[in-house]
N, C-alpha and C positions, 0 to 999 in steps of 0.2 A: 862559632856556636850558633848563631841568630840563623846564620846561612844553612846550618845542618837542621835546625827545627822549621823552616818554612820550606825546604824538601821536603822533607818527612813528612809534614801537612799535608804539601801538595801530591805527595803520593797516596795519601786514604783518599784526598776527593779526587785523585785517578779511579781508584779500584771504586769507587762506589758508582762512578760515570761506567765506565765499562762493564758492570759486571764478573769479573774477569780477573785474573789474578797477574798481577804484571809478568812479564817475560822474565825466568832467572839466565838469561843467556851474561855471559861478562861481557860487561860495558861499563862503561867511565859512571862513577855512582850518580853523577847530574842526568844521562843520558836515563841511565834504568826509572829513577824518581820522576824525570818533565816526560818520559816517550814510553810508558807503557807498551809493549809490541805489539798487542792487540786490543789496542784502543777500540779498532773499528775494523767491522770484519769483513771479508771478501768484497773489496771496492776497487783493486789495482792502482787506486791514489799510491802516490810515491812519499815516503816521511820526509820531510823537512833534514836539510844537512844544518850542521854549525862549520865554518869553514872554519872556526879556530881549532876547536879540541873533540867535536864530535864527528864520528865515525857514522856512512849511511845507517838510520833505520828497516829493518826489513820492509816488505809492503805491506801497509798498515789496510786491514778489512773492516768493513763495514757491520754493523750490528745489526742485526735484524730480528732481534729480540722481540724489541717495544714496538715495530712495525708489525710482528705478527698477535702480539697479545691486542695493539687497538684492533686489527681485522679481523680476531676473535670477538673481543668483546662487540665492535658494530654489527657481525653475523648476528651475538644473541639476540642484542636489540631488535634486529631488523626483523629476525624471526620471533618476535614476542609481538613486535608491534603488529605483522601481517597474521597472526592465530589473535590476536584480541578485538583486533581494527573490524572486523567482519562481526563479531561479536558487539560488540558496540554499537556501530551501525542499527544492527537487529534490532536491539533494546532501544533505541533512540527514535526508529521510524515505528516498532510496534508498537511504542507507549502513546506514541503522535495520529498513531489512526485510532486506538482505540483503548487510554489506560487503563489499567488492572485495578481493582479494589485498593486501597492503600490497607485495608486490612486481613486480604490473603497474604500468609506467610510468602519468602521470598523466595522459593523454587515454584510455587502457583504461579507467580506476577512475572516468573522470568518464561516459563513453559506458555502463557497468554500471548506473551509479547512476540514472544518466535513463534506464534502460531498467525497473529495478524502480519506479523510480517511478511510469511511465507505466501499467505493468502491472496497477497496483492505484488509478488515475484514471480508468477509460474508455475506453482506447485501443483502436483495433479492432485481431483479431488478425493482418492483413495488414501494417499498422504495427510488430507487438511484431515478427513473425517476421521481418520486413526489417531493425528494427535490432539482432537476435540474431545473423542470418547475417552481416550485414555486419561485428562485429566478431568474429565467429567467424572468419571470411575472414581479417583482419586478425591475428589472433593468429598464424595456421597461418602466414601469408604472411613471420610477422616469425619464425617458427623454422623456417623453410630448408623451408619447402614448397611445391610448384608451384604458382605462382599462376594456371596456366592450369587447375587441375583442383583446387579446393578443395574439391568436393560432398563432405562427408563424409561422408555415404552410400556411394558409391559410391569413395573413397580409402580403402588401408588404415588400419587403426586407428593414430592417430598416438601417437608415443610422447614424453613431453617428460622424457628421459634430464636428475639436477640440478636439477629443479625441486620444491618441495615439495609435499606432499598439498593444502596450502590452493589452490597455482596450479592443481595438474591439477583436482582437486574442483571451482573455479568453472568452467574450461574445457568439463568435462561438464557442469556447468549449462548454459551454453549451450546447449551440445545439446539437453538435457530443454525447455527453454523453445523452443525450437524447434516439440520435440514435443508439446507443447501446444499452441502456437497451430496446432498442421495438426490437433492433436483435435479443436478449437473450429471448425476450417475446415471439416473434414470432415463433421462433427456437422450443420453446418449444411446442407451437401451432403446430406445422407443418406447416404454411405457408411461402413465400417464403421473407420476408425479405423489402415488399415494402413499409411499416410508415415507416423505419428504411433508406430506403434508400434518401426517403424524407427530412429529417433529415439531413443526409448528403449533399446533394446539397443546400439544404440551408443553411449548416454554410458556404461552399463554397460561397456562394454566399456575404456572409457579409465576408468574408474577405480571400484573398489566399495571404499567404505571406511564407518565407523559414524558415518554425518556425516548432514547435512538433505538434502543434493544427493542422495545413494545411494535416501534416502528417496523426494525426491520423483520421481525415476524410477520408482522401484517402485510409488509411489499409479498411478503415468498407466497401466502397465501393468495393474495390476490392476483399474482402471477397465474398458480394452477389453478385457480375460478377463469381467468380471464383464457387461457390455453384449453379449460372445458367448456368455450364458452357460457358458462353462468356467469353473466354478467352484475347481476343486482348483488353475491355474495361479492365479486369480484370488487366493484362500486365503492361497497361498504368496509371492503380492508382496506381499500387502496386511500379509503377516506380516511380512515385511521391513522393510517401510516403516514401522511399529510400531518396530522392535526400534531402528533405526537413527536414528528421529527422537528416540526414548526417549534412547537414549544420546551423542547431541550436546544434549541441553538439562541433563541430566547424565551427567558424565562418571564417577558412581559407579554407574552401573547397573551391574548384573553378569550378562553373558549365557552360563551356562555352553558350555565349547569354543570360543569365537570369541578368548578371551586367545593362548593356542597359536598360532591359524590366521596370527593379525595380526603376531604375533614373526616367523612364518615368511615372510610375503608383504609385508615393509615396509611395514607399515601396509593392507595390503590383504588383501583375502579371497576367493576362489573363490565364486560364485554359490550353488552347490551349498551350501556348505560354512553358509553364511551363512541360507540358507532353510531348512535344516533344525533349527539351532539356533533361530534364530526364530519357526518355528512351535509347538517346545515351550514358549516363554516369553508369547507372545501373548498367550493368554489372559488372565494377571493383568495384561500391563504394559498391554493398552489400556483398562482401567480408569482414567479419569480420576482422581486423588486431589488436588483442587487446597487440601484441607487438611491434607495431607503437606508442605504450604510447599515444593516444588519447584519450578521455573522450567518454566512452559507455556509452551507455542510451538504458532504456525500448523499447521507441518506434524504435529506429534503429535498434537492433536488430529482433524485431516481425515485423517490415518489411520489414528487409532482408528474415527473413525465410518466409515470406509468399511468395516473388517474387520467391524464391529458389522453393517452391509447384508449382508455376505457369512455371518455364524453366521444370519440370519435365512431368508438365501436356502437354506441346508444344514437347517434348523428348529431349529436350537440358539438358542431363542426366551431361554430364561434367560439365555445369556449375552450375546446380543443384547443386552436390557432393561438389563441392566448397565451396558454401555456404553453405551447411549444414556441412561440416566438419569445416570450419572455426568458427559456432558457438560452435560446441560439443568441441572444444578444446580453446573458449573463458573459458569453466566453470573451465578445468583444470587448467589454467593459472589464476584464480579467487583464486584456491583451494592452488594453491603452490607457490602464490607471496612472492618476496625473502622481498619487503622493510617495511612487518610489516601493520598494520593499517589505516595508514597515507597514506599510498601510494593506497592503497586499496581503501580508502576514495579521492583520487584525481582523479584516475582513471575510478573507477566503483562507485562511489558513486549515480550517479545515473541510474545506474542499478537495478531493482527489479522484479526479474523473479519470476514467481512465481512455484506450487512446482514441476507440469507436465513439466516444461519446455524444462530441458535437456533431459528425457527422451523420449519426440517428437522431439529434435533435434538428437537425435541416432536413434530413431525408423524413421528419413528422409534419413539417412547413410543407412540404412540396406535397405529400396527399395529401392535406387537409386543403390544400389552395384548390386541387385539381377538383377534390367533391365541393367546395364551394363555387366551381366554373369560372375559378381565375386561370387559366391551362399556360398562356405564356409566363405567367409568374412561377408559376407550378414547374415549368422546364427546367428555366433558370434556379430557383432554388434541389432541384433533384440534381443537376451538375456539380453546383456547389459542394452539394453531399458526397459525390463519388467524386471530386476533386478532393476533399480532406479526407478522406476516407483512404483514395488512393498513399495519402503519406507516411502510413504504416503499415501499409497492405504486405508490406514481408514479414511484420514481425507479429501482428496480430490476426489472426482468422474471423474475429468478429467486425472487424475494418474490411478485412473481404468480402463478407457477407452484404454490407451495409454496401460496400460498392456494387457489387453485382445486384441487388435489389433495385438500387438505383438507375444502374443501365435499363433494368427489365423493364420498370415504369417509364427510363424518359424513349427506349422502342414504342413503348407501347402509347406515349402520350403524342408524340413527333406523330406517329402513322395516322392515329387520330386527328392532328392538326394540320394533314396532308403535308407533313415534310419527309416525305417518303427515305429519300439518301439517309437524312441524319437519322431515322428511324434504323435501318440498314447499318448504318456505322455502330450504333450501340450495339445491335445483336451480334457483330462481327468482336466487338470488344471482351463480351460477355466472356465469350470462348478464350480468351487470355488471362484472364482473371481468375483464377483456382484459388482454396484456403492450402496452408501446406500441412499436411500429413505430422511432419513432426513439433507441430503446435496443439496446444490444446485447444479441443474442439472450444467453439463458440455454443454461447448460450443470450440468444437472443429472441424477444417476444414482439413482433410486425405487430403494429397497429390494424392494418389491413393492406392489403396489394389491390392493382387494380386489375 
């Protein structure tokens, strides 16, 4: 009896291993109970004999059941993981270049995030400027403005009465991001930059405060003053945009008269009030000190070196060199920091130059050396430029430009210094060096050529 109930057992935890309902062929009742016939399916293994009382089992096949449901379920995973993994990504590097209000709702902060993302991936700027205005639209529309007439161009300056500096701040980004991509539109066009500078004055207009946004408004401006050349409007953004990027990466800078202004205007300042203070401070703050252990950032940098373009275009070639040297020896102090990572990440973490960058801050070194009549340092440094520049010359267009620029000055500086060959070598170079057609064009502002 004990021996008929521990078959019997052993027969449910057959059928529950197989799946399967054992074989009713006639076989000795041990044989049906321990040997299930299809334990295991399509495997051509041979079943085990009993030489005493058991007769062969058929050939016993392999199962392939639970082999197909795990390569089912790893397929879902793997395709949840590769449609989410890219998503994540976006939200992770968008929030890290520029994050979203914590008080826009979460389809604003998610539509931001994929926008800065995109912005610094490749995206052409008909793509950036369609998904700026669209959620530009969308904000105005969600605080009681006509949705038949959102051009914010041509609507009064909107006002978001309750809302804090960080809401209105990214709102006028918008805007400026705007006004960038009709710069990069236009640029391309040949025209001279004036949807673009509209754009600009009206984010000014919704909000001027000591933040990155105020900043980079005044870079875009100061760009098209300095491209028509009006150099003294040019001067007086590029001074702004200094003062203001200086003082969102730290918040101890100290810009005499703007403490007053900002009590006065709830965190805001008068244009006027703002460009004048800043252009007394300019001078030392766009000196790069990246061994003052201070927090760089994107925008401080790009406009210091733009004011640095603009003392050179005035001939204030000393303080030029300044500033351009203090950034070209930010990137080495980037490259050979003693504390690891961490420190890296405290310091420069938001810093993201992109890939022309050191290479137009060496190819600033080398003119400004050349109009101060240093010419062999001036060589040497213009190589340098078209040596780094050359290391992403396939994948960037604005690294191409910066390289062929550099050939054209060190032709022209060699022939000057009667090194005739080497002068001949660069212009034979020149001609190999093209941007490629299926990159997007470069948008780049020469200090001056010679």
């Amino acid at each position: 009896m004990m021996r008929k109930e521990i078959l019997s057992i052993t027969r449910v935890c057959m059928q529950h291993i197989s799946h399967v309902r054992p074989s009713t062929t006639v076989l000795p009742q041990c044989t049906r109970q321990l040997a299930p016939r299809r334990l295991f399916h399509n495997t051509g293994m041979r079943a085990y004999k009993d030489d005493s009382n058991l007769r062969s089992v058929s050939t016993v096949q392999m199962s392939w059941y639970r082999v197909g449901t795990a390569a089912l379920l790893a397929g879902i995973i793997t395709l949840s993981f590769v449609a989410v993994l890219p998503q994540a990504i976006t939200a992770i590097e968008g929030e890290a270049l520029d994050p979203a209000p914590k008080e826009w709702p979460r389809p604003w902060r998610k539509q931001y995030r994929v926008y800065m993302y995109s912005e610094t991936h490749g995206s052409r700027p008909q793509e950036l400027l369609a998904g700026a205005e669209a959620l530009l639209k969308e904000i105005l529309a969600a605080e009681g403005y006509d949705a038949t007439d959102l051009d914010i161009l041509t609507m009064p300056t909107p006002r978001f009465d309750g809302k804090s500096q960080e809401w209105i701040s990214a709102v006028a980004n918008l805007v400026t991001k705007c006004g960038d991509n009709w710069m990069a539109l236009e640029g391309e066009e040949g025209r001279g930059g004036d949807k673009a500078l509209e754009y600009y004055a009206r984010a000014l207009d919704i909000h001027t405060g000591l933040d990155r946004h105020t900043s980079a408004a005044c870079k875009g401006m100061a760009e098209i003053y300095l491209a028509r050349d009006d150099l003294t409007r040019a001067k007086m953004f590029a001074s702004i945009a200094v003062a203001t990027a200086c003082v969102a990466q730290d918040p101890h800078t100290v810009i005499p008269g703007l403490s007053e202004g900002l009590a006065q205007n709830d965190g805001e300042i008068p244009i006027e009030e703002l460009a004048i203070a800043a252009e007394a401070v300019a001078p030392s703050l766009c000196i790069v000190r990246p061994e003052a252990h201070q927090r760089i950032t994107t925008a401080y940098v790009n406009a210091a070196i733009d004011l640095g373009v603009i003392y050179s275009r005035l001939n204030d070639d000393q303080t030029a060199l300044r500033v351009f040297l203090s950034v070209a020896r930010l990137y080495s102090v980037i490259r050979n920091i003693s504390g690891g990572e961490i420190e890296a990440l405290e310091r420069f973490g938001g810093f993201h130059p992109q890939y022309a960058d050191e290479a137009r801050a060496k190819y600033y070194v080398s003119e400004t050396l050349w109009a101060l009549g240093h010419g062999e340092e001036a060589v040497q440094w213009a190589r340098s430029a078209y040596d780094e520049a050359m290391l992403n010359y396939l994948v960037d267009n604005e690294s191409v430009e910066v390289a062929r620029t550099a050939l054209k000055n060190i032709a022209i500086m060699c022939g000057r210094l009667g090194r005739t060959q080497e002068a001949e070598d660069a212009r034979k170079q020149i001609v190999k060096v093209q941007p490629n057609p299926s990159l997007k064009p470069y948008r780049w502002f020469l200090g001056y050529q010679l």
